[in-house]
N, C-alpha and C positions, 0 to 999 in steps of 0.2 A: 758516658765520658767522665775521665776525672773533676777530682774538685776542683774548681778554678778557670777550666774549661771554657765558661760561658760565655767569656766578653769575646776570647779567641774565633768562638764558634759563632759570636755575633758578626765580628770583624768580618771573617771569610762571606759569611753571608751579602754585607754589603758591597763586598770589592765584587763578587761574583754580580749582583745587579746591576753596578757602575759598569760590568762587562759588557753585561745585557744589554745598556743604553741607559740605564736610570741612572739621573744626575743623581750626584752626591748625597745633597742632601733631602730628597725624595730617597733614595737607599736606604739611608741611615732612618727617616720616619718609619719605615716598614718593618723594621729590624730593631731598633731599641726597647720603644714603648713598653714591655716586659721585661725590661732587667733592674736590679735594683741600682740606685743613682751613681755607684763606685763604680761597679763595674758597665752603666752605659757612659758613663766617661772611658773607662779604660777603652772599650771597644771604640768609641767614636773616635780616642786620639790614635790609636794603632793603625785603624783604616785609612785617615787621614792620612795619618806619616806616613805610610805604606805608600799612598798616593806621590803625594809628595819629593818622598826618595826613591822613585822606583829605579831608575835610572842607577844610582849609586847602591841601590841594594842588590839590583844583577848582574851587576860588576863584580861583588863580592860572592854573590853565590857560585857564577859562571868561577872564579878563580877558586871554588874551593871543591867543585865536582869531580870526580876522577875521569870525567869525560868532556870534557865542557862543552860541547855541541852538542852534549845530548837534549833533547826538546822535552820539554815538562807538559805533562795535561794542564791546563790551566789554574784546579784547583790545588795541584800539586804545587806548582810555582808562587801562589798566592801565600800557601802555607809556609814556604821557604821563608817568603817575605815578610809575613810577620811575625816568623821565631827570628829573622836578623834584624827587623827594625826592633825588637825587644833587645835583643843582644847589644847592638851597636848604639840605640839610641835612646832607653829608659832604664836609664841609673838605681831604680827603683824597683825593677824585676832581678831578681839574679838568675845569670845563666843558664843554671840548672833546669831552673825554673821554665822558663823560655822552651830551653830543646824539651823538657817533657813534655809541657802542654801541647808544643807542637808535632810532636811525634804521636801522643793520642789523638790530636784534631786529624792529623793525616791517616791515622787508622780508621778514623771513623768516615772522612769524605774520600777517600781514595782507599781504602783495605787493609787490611795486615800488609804485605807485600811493599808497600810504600814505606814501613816507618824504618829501617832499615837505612833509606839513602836518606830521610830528613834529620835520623840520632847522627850520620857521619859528618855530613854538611856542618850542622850547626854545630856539634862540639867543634870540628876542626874549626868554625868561624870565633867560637866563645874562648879558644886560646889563641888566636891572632891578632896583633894589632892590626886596624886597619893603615895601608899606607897610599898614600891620594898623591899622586904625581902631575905639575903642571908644567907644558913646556913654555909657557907665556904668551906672548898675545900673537907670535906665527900662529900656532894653533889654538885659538880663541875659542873658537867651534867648539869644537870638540871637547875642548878639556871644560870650559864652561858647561857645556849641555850635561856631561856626565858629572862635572861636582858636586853641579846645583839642580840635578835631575830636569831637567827640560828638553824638550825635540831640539834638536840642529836645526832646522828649519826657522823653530822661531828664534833660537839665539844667534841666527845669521843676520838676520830682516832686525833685530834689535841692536845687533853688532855696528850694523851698517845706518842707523840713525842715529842712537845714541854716543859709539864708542863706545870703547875695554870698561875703561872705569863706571860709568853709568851704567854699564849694560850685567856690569857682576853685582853692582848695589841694589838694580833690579830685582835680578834673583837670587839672592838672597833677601831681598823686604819679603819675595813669595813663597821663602820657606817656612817666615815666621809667621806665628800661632796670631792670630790678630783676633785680640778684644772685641768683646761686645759692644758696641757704643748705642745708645738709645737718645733722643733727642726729647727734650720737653715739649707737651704741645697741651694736657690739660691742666697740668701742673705747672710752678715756676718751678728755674731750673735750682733755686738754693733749698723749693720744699723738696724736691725728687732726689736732691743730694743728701738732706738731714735723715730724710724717710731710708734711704738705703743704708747709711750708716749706723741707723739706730737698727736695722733688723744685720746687721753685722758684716755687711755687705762691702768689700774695698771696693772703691769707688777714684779714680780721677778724673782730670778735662782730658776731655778725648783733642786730639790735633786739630789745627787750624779753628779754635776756639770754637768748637761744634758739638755740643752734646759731650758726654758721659761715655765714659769708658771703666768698664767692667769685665771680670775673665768671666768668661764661660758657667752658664750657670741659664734653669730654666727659668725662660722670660715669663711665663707664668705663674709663676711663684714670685716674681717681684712685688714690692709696693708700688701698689701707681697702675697696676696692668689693669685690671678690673674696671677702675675707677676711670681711664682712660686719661691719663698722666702724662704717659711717653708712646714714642713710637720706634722702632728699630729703624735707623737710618744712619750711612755711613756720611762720616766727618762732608768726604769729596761733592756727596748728593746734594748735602746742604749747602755746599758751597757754591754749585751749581745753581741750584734754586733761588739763591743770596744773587747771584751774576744777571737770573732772568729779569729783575725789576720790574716786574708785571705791575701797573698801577694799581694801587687797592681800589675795587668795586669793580674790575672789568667781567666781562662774561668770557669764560678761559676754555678754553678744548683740552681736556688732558686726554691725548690722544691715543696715547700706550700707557694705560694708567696703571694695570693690575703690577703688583701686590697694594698701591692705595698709599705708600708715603707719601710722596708729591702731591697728592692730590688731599691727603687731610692737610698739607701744609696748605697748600694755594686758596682751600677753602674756607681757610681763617677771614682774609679778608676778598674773597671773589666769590662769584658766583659760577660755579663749577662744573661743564659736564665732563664726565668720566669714563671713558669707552675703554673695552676691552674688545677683541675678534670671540677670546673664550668664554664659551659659559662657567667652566670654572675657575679659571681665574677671576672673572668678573664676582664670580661667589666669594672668594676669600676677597677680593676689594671691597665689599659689599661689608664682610664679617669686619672688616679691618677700620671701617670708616666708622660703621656701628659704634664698635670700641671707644673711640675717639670723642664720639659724637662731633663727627665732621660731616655737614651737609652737601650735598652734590646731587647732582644729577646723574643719571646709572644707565649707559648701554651697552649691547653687543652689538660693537662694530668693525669691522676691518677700515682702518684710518686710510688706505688705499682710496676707499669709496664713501666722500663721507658718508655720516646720518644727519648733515645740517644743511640748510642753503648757505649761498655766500651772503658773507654780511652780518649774518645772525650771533656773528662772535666778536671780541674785540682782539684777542688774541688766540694760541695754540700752543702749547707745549708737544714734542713731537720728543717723547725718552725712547730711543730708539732701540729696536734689537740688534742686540751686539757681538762682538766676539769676547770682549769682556775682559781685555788683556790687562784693563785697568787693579784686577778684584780676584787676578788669581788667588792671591795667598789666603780669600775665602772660601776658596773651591777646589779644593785640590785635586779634583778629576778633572779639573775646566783645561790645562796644559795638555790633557790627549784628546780631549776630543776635537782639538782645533786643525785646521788645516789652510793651508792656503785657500786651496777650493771652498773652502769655507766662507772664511773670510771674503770671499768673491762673491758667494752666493748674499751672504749678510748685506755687501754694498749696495746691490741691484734690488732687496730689497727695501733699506733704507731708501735711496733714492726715488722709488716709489711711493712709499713714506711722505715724504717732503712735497710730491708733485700732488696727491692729492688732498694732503692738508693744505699745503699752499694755495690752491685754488678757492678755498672759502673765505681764505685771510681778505677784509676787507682796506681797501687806502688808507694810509696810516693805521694799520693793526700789523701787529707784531707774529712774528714767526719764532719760537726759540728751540730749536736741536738741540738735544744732549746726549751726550755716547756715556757711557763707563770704559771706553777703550783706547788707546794707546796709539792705533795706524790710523795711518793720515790717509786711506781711500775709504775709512770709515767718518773720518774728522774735515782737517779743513779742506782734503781736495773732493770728500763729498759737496762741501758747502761750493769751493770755486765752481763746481759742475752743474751748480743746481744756478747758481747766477748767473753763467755762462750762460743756460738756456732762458733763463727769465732778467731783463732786464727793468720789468716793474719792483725788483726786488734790490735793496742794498744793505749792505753791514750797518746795524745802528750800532757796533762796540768791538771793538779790538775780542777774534776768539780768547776765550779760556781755555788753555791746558793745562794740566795738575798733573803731575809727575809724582806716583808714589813716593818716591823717594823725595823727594821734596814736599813736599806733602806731608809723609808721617804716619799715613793712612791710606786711601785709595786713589787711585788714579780717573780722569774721566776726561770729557770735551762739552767744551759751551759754544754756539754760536747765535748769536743776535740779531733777526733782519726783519728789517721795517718792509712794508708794502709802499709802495711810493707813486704807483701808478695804476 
């Protein structure tokens, strides 16, 4: 392959695993680790963007094919996609540029034969402007789903809770590239800000007065990482955790604990167990608390069934699995893999979730649910559903909702309920 090639050749790589079913950023770990640090930036943000705009960038190719129904191999189409998200959306590649690498990358994954229809595509795209037509909010759907690259499905179900206007501020918050934020937990937060400044590091307050925010950059190479200083946690999580008010010194169920943020926070002042269902998950929480030097207690459990008696706890944390609608714009494969059916199957098992952590919660111990998601049959009409069937259980706090866009950073759900009987 040409020179240059590499990050292109990375890119393709990881849009094809995110095909396969590898989340994002499991893809991109399998894929970068060998490149030099320009170009595994160049490929991380391609694939991304890729992701991201898919929507608006096969608009643009389908309008520039001499066939437009013709069906692409999949690798073929990928490659489309990141010679027009180069064209269309990094100021910093010239055109030329773009269709070459991408017409060698298509020689190489797909044959001589291929490069042929991706030199016509992409020059015919590298002298067009793009032109984006909206008809207004009759056709909301639509023109939303394709501007701001998202399913019609989910910009229906967001149309129809939020409204036009909230619903286009949404997505667009998930097109944007969102910062690092790291939170203080060995270090204070003014040493962890001098220490990243002196190693040349920009640095501001991340939203909702939560940790640190930083562009993109390996978290292992920070100051503070080693030493066990900071922890990777978004602005919303901590604000969630700020909302649980867990008494200091209780004995805490972190129920769905793996990756271990929540639970090096809780374990400042609690005394901690830590379940995961996975053995490796429960390994990186394990690696992650290490770090910290955060104390807890360490199991593989499915929170379904506890691994405690009742009583043995004061409280539970219950961070549950989600649909995640809160954190797209962390995850930019996370808008396809989603689906109604999904989100349905997420509920049934949340609410699972809830019925057998709740059963150990003792009188007067606390329950706290937290989502990172946005639908309310993952939020509060889980929580109504779950009081409907237990009446020893009541709201000790008005729910939490965080609305990215109001927010600044991630979105999520808090809800509060005491044992009472």
């Amino acid at each position: 392959m040409g020179v240059g090639t590499e990050p292109r050749e990375a890119a393709l790589e990881i849009l094809r695993a995110v095909r396969g079913g590898a989340p994002f950023d499991r893809a991109l770990d399998g894929v970068v680790p060998g490149l030099c640090e320009p170009d595994r930036k160049l490929a991380h943000e391609i694939a991304a963007g890729v992701l991201r705009e898919r929507s608006r960038l096969d608009r643009r190719i389908q309008s520039a094919l001499s066939n437009p129904g013709k069906r692409l191999q999949p690798d073929l189409g990928d490659i489309l996609r990141i010679g027009t998200y180069q064209i269309t959306c990094l100021d910093r590649v010239p055109a030329y540029a773009a269709v070459q690498s991408a017409v060698e990358l298509a020689k190489s994954a797909c044959g001589p034969h291929s490069a042929p229809l991706v030199n016509a595509v992409l020059r015919r795209l590298s002298r067009e402007d793009e032109r984006v037509t909206a008809s207004g909010p009759d056709d909301a759907v639509t023109d939303l789903a394709a501007e701001y690259s998202h399913p019609e499905w989910l910009v229906a179900r967001w149309l129809d809770r939020f409204g036009f206007e909230r619903t286009k501020a949404l997505l667009h918050h998930n097109n944007r590239v969102p910062p690092l934020v790291i939170q203080p937990i060995g270090w204070e937060v003014d040493r962890l800000r001098h220490e990243l400044r002196a190693a040349q590091i920009a640095v501001e307050d991340a939203p909702m007065g939560h940790g640190l925010a930083l562009q993109k950059c390996r978290i292992r190479d920070l100051p503070g990482f080693a030493e066990g200083g900071f922890i990777v946690q978004a602005p919303a999580q901590r604000e969630l955790l700020t909302y649980a008010a867990l008494p200091p010194g209780s004995r805490v169920w972190d129920a769905c604990a793996a990756p271990g943020g929540k639970a090096a926070v809780l374990a400042r002042d609690s005394v901690v167990l830590a379940s995961d269902r996975s053995h490796v998950r429960l390994r990186r929480l394990e690696e992650n608390l290490a770090r910290v030097a955060a104390r807890a207690h360490l199991a593989v459990a499915d929170a379904r069934h506890p691994p405690i008696p009742s009583g043995a706890i004061d409280a539970a944390v219950v961070d549950a699995p989600c649909s995640a609608t809160g954190t797209i714009n962390k995850h930019p494969d996370a808008r396809w893999r989603l689906s109604p059916r999904r989100i349905d199957r997420l509920a049934k098992l949340q609410g699972e979730l809830l019925e057998g952590v709740g059963s150990v919660i003792p009188v007067g111990g606390l329950l706290v649910y937290l989502t990172c998601s946005l639908e309310p049959e993952e939020n509060d009409a889980q929580i109504d559903a779950f009081l409907d069937r237990h009446a020893e259980y009541r709201r000790d706090a008005d729910d939490l909702f965080i609305f990215p866009v109001d927010s600044g950073a991630d979105g999520g759900f808090g809800a509060r309920l005491r044992r009472i009987a």
